[in-house]
Structure formats: C-alpha cells, structure tokens
VOPAGU-2260 file (C-alpha; in pm, 1 decimal, decimal comma):
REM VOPAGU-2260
SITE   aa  ch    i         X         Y         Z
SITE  UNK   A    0       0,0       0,0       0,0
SITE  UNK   A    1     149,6     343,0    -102,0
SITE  UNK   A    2     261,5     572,7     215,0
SITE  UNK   A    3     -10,8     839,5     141,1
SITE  UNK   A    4    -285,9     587,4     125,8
SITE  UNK   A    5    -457,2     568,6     479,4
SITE  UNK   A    6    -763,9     322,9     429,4
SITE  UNK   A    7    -747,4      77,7     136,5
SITE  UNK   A    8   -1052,1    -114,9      83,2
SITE  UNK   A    9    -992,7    -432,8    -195,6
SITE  UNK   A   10   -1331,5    -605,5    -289,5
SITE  UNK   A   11   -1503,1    -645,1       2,1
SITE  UNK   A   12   -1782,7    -843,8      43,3
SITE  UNK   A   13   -1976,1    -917,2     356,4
SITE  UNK   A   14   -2222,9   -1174,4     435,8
SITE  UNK   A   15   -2441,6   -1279,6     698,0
SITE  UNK   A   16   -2651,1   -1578,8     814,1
SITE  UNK   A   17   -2962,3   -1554,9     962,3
SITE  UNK   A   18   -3124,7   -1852,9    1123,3
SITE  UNK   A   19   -3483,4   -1934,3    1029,5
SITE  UNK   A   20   -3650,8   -2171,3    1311,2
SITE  UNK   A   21   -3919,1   -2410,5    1209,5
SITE  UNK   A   22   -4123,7   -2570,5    1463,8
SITE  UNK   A   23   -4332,7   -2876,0    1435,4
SITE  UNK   A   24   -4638,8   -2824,1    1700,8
SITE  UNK   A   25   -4761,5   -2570,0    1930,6
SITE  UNK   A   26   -4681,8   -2824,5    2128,9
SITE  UNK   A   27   -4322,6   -2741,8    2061,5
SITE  UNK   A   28   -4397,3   -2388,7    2190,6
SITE  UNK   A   29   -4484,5   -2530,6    2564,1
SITE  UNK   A   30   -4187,5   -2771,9    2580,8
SITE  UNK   A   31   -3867,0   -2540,6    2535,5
SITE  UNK   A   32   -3661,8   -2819,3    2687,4
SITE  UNK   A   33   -3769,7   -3041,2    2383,9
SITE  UNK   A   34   -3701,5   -2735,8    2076,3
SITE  UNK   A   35   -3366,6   -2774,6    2128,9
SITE  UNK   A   36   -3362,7   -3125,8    2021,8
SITE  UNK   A   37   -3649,1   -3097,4    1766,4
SITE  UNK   A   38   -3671,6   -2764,0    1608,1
SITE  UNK   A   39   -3537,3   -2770,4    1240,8
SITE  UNK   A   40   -3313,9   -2455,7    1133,6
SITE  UNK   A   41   -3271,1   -2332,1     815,8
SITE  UNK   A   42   -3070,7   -2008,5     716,5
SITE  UNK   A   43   -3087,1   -1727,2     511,2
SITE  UNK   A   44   -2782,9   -1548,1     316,7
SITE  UNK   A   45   -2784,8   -1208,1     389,6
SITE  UNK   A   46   -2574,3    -978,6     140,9
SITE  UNK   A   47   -2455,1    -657,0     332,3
SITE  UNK   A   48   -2131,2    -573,8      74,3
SITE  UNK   A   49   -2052,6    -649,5    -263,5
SITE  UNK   A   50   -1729,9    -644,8    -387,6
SITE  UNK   A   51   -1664,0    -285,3    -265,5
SITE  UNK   A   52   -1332,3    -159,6    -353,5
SITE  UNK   A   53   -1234,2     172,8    -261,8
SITE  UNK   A   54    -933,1     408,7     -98,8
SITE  UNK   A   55    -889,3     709,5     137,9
SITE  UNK   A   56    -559,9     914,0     144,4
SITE  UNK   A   57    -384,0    1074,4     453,5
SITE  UNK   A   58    -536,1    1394,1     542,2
SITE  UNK   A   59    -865,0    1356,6     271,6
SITE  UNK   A   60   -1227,0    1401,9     428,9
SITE  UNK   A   61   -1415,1    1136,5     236,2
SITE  UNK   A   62   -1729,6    1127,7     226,4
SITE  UNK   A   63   -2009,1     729,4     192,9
SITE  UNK   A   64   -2360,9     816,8     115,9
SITE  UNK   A   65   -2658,8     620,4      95,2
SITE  UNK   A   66   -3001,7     538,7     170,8
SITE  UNK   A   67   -3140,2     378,7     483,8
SITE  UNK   A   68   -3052,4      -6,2     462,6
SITE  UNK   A   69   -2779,3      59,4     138,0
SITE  UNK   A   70   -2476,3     -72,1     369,8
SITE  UNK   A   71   -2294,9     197,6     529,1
SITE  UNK   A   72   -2334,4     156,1     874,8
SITE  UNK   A   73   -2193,4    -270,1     785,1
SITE  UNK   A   74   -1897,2     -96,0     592,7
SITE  UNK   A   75   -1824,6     173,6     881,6
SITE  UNK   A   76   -1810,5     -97,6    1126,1
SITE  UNK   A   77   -1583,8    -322,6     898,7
SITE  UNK   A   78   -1358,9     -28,7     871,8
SITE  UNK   A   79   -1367,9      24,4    1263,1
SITE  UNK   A   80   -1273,3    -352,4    1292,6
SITE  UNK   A   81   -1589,5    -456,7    1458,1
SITE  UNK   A   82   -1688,1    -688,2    1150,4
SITE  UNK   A   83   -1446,8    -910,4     960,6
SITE  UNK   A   84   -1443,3    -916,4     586,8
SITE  UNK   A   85   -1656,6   -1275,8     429,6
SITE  UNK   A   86   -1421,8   -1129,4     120,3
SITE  UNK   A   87   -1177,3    -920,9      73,4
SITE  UNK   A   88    -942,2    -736,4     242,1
SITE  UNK   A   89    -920,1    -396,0     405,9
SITE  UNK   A   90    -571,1    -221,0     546,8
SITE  UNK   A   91    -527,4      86,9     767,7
SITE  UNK   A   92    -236,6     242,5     867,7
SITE  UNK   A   93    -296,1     437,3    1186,5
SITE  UNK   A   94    -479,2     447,2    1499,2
SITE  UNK   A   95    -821,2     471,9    1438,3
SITE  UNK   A   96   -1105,7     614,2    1655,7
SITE  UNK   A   97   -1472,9     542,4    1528,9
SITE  UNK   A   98   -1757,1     733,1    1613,0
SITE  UNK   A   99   -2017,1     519,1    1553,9
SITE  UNK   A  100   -2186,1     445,3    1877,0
SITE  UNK   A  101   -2124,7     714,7    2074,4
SITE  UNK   A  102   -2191,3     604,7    2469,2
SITE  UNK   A  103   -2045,1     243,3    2429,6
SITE  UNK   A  104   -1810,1     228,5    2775,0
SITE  UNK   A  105   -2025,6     528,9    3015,0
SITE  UNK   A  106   -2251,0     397,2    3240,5
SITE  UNK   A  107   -2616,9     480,8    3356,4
SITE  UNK   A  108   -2527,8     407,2    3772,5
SITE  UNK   A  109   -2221,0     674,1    3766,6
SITE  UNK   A  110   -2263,3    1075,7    3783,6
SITE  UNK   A  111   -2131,2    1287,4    3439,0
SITE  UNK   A  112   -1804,8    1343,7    3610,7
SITE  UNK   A  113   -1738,3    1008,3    3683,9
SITE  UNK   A  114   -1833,0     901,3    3320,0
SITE  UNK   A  115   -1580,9    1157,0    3210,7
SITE  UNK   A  116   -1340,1    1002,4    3363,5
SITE  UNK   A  117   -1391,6     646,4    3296,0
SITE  UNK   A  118   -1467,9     700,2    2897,6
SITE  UNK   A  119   -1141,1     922,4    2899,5
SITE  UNK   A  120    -941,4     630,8    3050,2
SITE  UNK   A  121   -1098,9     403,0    2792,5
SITE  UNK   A  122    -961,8     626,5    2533,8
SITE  UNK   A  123    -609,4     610,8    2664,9
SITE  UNK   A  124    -562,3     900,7    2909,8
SITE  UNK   A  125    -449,3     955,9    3211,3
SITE  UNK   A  126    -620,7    1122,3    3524,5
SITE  UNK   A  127    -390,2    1435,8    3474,0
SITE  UNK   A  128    -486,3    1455,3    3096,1
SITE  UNK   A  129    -901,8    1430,5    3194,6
SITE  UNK   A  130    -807,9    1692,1    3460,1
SITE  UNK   A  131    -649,9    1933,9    3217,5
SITE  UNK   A  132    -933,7    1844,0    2961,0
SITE  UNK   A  133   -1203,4    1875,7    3179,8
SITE  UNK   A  134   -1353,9    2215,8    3176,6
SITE  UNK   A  135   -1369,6    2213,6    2820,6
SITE  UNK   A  136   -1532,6    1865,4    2806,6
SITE  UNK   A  137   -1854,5    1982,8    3006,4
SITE  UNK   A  138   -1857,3    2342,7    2827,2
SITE  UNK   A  139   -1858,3    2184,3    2485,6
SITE  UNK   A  140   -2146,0    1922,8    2656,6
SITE  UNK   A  141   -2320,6    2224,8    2770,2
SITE  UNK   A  142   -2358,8    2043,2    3127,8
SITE  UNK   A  143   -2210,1    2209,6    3340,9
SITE  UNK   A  144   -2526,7    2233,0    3605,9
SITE  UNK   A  145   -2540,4    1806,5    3545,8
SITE  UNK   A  146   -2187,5    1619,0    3570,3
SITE  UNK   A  147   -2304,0    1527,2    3941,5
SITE  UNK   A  148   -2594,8    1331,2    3831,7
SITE  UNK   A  149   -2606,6     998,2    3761,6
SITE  UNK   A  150   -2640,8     927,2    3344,4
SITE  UNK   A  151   -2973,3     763,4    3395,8
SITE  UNK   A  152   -3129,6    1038,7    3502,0
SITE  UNK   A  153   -2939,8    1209,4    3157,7
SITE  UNK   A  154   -3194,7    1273,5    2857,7
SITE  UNK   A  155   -3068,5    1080,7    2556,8
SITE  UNK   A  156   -2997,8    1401,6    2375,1
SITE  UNK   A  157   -2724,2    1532,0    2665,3
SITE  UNK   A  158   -2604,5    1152,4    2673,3
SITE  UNK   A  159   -2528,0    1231,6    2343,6
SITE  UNK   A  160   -2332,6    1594,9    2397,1
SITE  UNK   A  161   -2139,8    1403,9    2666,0
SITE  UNK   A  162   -2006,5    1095,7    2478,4
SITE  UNK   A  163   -1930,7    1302,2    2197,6
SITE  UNK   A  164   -1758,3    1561,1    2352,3
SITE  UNK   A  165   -1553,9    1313,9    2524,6
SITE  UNK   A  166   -1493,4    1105,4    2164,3
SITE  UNK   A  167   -1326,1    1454,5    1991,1
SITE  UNK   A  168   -1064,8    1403,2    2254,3
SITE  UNK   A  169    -935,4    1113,0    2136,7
SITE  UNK   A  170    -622,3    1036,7    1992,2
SITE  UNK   A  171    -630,4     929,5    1653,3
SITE  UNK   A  172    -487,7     932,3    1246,6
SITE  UNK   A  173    -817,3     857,7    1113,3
SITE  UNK   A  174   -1131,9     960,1    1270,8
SITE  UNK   A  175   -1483,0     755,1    1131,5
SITE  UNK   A  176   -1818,4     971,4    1163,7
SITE  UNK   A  177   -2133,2     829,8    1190,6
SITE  UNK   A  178   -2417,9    1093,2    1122,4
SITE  UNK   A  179   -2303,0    1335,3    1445,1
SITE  UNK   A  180   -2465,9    1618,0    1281,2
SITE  UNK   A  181   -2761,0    1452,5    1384,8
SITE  UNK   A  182   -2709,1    1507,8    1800,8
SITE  UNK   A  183   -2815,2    1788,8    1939,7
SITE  UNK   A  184   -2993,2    2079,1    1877,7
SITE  UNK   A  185   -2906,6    2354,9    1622,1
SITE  UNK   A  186   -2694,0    2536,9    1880,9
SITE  UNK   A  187   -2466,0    2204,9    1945,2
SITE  UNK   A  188   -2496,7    2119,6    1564,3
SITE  UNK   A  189   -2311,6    2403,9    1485,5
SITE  UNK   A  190   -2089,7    2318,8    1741,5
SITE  UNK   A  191   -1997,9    2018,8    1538,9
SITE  UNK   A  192   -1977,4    2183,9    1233,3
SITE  UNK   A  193   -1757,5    2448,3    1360,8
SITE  UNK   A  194   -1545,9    2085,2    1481,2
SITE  UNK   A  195   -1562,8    1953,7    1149,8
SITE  UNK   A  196   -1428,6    2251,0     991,1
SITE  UNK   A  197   -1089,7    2216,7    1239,7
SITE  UNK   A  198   -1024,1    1867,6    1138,2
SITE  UNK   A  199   -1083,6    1976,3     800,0
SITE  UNK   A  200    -805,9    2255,3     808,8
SITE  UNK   A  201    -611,2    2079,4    1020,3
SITE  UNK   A  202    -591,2    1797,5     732,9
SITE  UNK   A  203    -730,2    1515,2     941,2
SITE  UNK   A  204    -809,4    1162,6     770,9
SITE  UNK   A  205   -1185,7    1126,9     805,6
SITE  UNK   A  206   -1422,6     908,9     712,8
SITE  UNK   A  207   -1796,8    1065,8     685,0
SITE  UNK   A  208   -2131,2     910,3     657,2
SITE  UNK   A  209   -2413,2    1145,2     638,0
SITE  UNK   A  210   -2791,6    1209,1     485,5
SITE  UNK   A  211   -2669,3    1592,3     453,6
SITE  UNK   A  212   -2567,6    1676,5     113,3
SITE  UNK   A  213   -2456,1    2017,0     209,4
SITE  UNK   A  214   -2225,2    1911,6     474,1
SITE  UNK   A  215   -2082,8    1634,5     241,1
SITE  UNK   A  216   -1999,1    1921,5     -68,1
SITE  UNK   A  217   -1882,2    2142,3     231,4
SITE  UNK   A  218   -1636,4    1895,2     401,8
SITE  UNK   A  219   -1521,9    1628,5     186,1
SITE  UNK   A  220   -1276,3    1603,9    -146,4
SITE  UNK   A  221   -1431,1    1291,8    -235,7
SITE  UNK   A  222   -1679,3    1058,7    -159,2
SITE  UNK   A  223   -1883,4     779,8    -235,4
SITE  UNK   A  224   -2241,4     635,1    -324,0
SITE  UNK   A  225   -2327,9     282,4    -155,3
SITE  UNK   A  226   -2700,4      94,0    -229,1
SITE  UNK   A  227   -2783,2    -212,3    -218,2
SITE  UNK   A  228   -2444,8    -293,4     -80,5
SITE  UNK   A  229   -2265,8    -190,6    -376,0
SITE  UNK   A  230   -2071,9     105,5    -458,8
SITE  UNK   A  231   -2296,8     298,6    -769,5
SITE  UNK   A  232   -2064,6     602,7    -805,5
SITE  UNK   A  233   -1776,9     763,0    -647,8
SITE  UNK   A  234   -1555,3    1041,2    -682,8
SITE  UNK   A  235   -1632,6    1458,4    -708,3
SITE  UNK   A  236   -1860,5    1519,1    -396,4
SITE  UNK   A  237   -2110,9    1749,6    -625,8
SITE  UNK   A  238   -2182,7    1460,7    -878,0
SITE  UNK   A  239   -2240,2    1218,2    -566,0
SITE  UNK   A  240   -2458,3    1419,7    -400,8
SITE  UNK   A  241   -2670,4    1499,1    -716,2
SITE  UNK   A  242   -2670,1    1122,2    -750,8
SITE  UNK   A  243   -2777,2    1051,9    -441,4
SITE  UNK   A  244   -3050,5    1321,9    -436,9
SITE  UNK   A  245   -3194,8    1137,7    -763,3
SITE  UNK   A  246   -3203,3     834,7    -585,0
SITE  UNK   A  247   -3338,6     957,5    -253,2
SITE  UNK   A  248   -3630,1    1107,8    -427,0
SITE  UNK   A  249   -3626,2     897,5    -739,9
SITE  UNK   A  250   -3572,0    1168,7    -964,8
SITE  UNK   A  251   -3473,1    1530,3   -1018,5
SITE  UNK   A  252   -3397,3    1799,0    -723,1
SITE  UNK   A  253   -3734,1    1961,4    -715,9
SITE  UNK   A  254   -3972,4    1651,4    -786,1
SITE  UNK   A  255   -4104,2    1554,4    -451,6
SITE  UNK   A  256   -4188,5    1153,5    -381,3
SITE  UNK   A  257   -4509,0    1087,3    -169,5
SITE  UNK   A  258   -4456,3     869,3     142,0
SITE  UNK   A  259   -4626,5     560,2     180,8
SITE  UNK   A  260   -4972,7     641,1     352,4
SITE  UNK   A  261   -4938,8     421,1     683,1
SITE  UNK   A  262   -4707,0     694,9     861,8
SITE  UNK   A  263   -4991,2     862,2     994,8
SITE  UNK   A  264   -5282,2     844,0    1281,5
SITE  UNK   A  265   -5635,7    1028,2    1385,9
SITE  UNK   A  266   -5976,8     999,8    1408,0
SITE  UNK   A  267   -6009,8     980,9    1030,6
SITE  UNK   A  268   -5628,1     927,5     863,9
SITE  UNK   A  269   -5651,5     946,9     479,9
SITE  UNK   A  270   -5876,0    1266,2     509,0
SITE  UNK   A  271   -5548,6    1432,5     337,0
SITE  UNK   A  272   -5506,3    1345,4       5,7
SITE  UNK   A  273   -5342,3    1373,0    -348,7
SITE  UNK   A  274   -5067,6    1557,4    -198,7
SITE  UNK   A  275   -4780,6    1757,6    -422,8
SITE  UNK   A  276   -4474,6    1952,1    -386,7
SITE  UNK   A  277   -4318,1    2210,6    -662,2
SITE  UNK   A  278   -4036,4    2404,6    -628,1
SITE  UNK   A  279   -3814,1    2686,9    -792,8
SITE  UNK   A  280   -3549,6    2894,4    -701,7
SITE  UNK   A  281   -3818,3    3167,4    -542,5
SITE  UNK   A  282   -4106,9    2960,6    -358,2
SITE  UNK   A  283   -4194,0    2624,1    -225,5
SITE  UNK   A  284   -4532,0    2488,2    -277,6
SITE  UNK   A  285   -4722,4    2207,9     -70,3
SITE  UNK   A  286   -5082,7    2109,7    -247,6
SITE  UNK   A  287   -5382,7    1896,6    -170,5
SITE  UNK   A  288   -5712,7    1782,5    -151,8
SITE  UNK   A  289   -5888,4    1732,2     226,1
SITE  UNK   A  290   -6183,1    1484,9     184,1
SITE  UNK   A  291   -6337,9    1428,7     566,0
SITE  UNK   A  292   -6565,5    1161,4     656,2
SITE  UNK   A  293   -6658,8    1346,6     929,6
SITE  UNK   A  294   -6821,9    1728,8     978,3
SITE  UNK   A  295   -6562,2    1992,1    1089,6
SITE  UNK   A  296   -6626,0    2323,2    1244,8
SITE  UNK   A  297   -6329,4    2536,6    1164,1
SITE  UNK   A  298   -6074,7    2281,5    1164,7
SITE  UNK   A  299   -5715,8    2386,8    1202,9
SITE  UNK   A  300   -5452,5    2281,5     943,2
SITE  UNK   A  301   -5085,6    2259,9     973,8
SITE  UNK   A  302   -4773,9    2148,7     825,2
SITE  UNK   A  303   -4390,1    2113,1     924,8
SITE  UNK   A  304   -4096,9    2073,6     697,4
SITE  UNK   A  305   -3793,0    1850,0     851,4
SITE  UNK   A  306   -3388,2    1796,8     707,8
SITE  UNK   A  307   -3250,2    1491,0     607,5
SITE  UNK   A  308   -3171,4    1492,4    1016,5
SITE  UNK   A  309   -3533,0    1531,7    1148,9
SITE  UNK   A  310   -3463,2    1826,3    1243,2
SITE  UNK   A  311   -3792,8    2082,7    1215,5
SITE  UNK   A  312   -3677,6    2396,1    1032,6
SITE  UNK   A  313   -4038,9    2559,7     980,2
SITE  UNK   A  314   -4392,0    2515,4     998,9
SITE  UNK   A  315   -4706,3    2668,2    1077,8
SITE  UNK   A  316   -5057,1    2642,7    1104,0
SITE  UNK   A  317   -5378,4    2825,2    1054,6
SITE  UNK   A  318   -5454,7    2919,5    1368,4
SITE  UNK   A  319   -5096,3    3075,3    1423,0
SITE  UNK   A  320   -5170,7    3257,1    1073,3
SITE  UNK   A  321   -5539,5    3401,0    1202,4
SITE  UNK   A  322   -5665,8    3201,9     844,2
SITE  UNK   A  323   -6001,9    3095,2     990,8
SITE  UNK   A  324   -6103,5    2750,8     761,3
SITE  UNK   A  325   -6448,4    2758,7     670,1
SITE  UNK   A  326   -6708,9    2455,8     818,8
SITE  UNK   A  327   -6567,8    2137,6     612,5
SITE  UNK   A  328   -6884,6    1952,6     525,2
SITE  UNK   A  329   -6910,0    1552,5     541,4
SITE  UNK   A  330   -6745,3    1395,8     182,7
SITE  UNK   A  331   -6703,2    1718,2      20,0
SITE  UNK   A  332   -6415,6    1798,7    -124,9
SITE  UNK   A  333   -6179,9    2105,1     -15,8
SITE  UNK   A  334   -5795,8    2209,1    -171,6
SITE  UNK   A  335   -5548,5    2390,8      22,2
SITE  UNK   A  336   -5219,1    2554,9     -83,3
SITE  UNK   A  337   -4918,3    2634,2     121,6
SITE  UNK   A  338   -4685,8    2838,8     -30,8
SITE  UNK   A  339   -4341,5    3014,8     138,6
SITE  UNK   A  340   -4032,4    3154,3       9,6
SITE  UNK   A  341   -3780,0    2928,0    -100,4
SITE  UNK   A  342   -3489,7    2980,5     199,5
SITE  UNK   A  343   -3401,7    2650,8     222,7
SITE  UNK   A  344   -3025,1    2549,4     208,4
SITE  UNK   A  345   -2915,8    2274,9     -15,5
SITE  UNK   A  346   -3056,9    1919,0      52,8
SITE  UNK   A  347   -3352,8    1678,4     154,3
SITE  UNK   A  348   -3651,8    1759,6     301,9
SITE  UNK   A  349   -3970,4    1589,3     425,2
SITE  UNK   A  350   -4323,7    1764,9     510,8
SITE  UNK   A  351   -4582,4    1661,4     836,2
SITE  UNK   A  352   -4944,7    1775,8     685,1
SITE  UNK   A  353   -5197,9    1778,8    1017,7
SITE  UNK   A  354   -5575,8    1840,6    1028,7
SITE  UNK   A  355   -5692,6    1892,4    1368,0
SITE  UNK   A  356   -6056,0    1967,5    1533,7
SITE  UNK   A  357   -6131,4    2356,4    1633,7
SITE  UNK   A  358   -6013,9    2284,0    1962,4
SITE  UNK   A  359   -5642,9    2190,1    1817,7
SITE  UNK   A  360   -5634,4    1876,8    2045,6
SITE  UNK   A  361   -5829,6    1634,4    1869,8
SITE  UNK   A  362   -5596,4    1494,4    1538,6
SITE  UNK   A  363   -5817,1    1427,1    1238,7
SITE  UNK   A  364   -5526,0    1309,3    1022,9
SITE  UNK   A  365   -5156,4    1373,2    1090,1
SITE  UNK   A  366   -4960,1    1237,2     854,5
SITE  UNK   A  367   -4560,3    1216,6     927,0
SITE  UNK   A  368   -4333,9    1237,4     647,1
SITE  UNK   A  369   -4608,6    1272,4     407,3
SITE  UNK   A  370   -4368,6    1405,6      87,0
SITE  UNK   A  371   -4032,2    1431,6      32,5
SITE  UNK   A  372   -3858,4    1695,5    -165,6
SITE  UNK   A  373   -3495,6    1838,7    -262,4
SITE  UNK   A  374   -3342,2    2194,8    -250,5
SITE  UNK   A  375   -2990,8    2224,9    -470,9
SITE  UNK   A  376   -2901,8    2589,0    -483,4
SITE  UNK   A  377   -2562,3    2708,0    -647,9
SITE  UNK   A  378   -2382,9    2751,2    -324,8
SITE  UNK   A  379   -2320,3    2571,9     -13,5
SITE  UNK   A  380   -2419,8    2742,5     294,2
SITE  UNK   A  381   -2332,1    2619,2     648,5
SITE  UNK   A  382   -2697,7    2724,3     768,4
SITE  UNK   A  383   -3032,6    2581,5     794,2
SITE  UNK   A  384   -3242,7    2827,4     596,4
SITE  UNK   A  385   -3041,5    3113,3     375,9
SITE  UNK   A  386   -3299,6    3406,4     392,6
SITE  UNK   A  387   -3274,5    3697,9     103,0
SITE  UNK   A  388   -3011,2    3939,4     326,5
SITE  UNK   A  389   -2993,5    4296,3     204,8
SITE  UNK   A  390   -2674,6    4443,1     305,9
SITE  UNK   A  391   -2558,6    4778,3     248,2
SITE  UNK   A  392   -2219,4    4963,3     340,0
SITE  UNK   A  393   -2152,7    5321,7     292,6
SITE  UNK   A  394   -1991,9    5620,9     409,6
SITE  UNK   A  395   -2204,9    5908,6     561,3
C-alpha cells in the first residue's frame, strides 16, 4: 500500500446468516426443553457488501452516502474492525477512533463526572490529561449544572453531547463519523460543524457518513455512493450528491416523492389526500385535496418541513396565521395551498401535513413524512435556511 494511502478497501464483500426456526407443534412452543432437540433450522444469506473496492488518502475528508438499509453503517463498522471481511481485504495504517456508537463504555449508575473520567481512561488518558481536559469537556457538553448526576437520570440528547464531547478528545490518524450532525440541537450542531471545519483545516483523515448533502460538498474532497451494498458512483462530492438526491427522491432535485400512507394516525387518517410539492429557485409549494368523513367546524390545518436529520426547520398552522377555515362539510371535497419563500439550504426535506378539530387537540389526520422533496441551490451554505439578506455599506 502506497505511504499516502490511509484506508485501502480491496473487494469487500460481507455476508451474513440468519437462522430461520421451524417448529413442528404448538406443542413445541410449551416444551422449550424439547425445541432444542427438535426444532429444524434453516438459514438465510444475507448480502450486506458487494465487492466494494475503494481508498482514502492521509489527510482527505471522504465522504459514503446512501439510503437507509444501502450498507454503510456494515462498511463503517468493517472499517472500525468490529466486523471481519466474508471477502476481501481492508488495510489501515494508523490508529483509528470510530464514532459510531457514541456512549459504548459510560454507564447509567455513575454521575457525568465520573463518566468523564472512565470514557477518557478508555480512550487512553491519564487522570492528569481528563483533569487538564475537563472544563472544556462539560462546556462543549453544555452540562455544566449536570456532571453530578447519575447518566440515567441524563436525557438521551445530553447523553449524546457528553459521549461526543468526550470522543473529539481522542487520539487518533483517522477519525470515522457516523451521522453526528444529527445530536443535538441547532446550537450544538453548529458546534460540530464548527469541529468539522478544524479537522478539516487541520488535514485530518476522516471518514464521513451522512444524509446531509450540504455538509458532504462542504467537508469532503471525495466521496462515495453505496445501495444495495454496492458502490454505484464515487468520486467529485457534487456529482455524488446529485446522484444521491436522484435516488433519494427517485428523480430530479425539485420533484417531490409521496410517502407511503401508513405513517400517519387520527380519528379519520386518509382525510389528506393527493398531496404535491413544486419548487423553484423563489417559492416552495405544498398542495392537496382534504376529503373528511366526518363534519368539521373550523378545523385547524398545519404542516412542518424537517432535514434529512429530522430536524424541524419551519412550519405553521392556521390558527398561528389568524386564516379561519371555513365549516368542512361531510365527503365534500376542499384544496389547500401552502406556499413560502424558497430559503431553504441545499438538501432533503420531508413535510408533516396535520388536520386537527377547532379545539387543536383532537388529530383528524396527521400524517408524518407525508412528501419528500430536494433543494440544490448554487452555493453551499453552512446554515439551515439562507434568507434573502440585504446588506448595504456606505460612508455618511
């Protein structure tokens, strides 16, 4: 393997077996002492990888992509060691420091300050280091009113801060990320952006796996494009994330894909209907028919657009707009339109459409993740939403 080459992947495959149990009676189910003996297994051959062949250099940022299921989170843990190849082979050269499952080694009985401690041992330094270390560990956390308390008593999402402000300590050549972006809320996000952009500068060898186009063209020099366990494109970031963006919506940026229609719950789910998303460089707008088995007295409707991360970026309803919605009669059929300037940054995007009863308690139909749409704009911005900013500068 050539000295600049820091990961070298050579046609990787990985397979596993999953046991199928057949049993012979219900009797079998009452008589667990006697399964052992008689229950017949059969397996099944899962195919995680396919012959995936790939390399990162010493100080690149390179970037996997893919949907849900596609194989990353199999090849990130191959890379971190934690799976062996079924083919293949795959070298590093370097210590390497995975951030996959941020957490594994703190535990639930001991306080925050006592998890600091332990983790930071686990990771190779001693008491004085932690000591030195510490003050910025539980800023960067934002805990400082919490280290005393026992981790169980910890929401997930400062578990989260903790173990990964503990995990950017860590010594390491090559650093593998596993959707951090996603921790947090925006405040701590940026947080790890503003982290990313250090190891960036600072030329550190890092393996990223995200859903966020924009951070992928903003961080990496290459990257990736993994479904179905195979590798369908890599290289420049820009033509992988365009890639992926066709296949997350199954077609161009702009042409939304409508989710399948059991995401959702009420009185009366499938009241929204025939749902449709168009977009251009100026607006967004959300369509639809509302067809209500039941009779509505000025019903409030609602809607909420999410990133790629689930994080809510804006929404709004009609009782927050004063839009009073006339009496919605029994199987007749009303349209609505929701229309709002197009500020979002580049990437993917999925809307919540609700219908509630005039007392905004009672859900007629709330359907999660109804439609999914894309944004690609010409630039990359490290923000949420990029609002039209008029700035002036002039001399009096």
């Amino acid at each position: 393997m050539s000295d600049d080459i820091a990961i070298k992947v050579s046609g990787v495959s990985k397979n596993f077996r999953l046991p199928h149990e057949k049993i012979g009676s219900i009797k079998n189910v009452f008589t667990g002492i006697f399964r052992l003996i008689r229950k017949n297994r059969s397996y099944e051959t899962q195919h995680a990888l396919k012959n995936v062949s790939f390399e990162v250099k010493k100080g690149e940022f390179f970037g996997i992509v893919g949907r849900n299921g596609s194989g990353k989170s199999t090849l990130l843990k191959m890379l971190a060691g934690i799976y062996q190849p079924t083919k293949g082979s795959i070298q590093v050269t370097g210590k390497l420091v995975p951030f996959i499952e941020l957490g594994v080694g703190f535990s639930p009985e001991l306080t925050g300050r006592e998890n600091v401690y332990l983790n930071g041992a686990l990771l190779g330094f001693s008491k004085k280091e932690i000591d030195d270390q510490y003050d910025d560990i539980v800023e960067f956390a934002e805990l400082e009113k919490f280290m005393d308390q026992k981790l169980k008593n910890y929401s997930s999402g400062m578990q989260v801060r903790l173990a990964f402000s503990m995990a950017i300590r860590a010594k390491a050549d090559i650093l593998l990320i596993d959707e951090v972006l996603a921790v947090g809320d925006a405040d701590f996000q940026r947080k790890c952006f503003n982290y990313f952009k250090k190891l960036k500068k600072d030329k550190k060898t890092v393996v990223f796996v995200s859903h966020d186009m924009n951070a992928i063209r903003q961080f990496c020099n290459k990257a990736l494009l993994i479904d179905g366990g195979m590798i369908q494109s890599q290289g420049d970031t820009d033509q992988i994330a365009q890639a992926y963006t066709e296949l997350f919506i199954g077609g161009d940026p702009g042409v939304a894909t409508v989710a399948e229609s059991q995401n959702r719950w009420g009185e009366t789910p499938m009241t929204i209907q025939d749902i449709g998303v168009s977009v251009n460089n100026i607006e967004v707008s959300i369509k639809g028919n509302i067809i209500s088995s039941l009779e509505l007295t000025h019903p409030i409707f609602g809607f909420l657009i999410k990133n790629a991360e689930g994080l809510s970026v804006l929404g709004a309803n009609s009782h927050m707009l004063k839009v009073k919605i006339p009496k919605i009669s029994r199987e007749s059929k009303y349209n609505f339109q929701v229309i709002f300037e197009n500020i979002l940054s580049d990437g993917q995007y999925t809307v919540d459409l609700a219908l509630l009863k005039e007392d905004g308690n009672s859900v007629v139909d709330w359907w999660s993740d109804a439609i999914s749409f894309s944004i690609k704009k010409d630039y990359i911005s490290p923000y949420i939403v990029t609002p039209n900013i008029h700035l002036s500068i002039g001399i009096k």
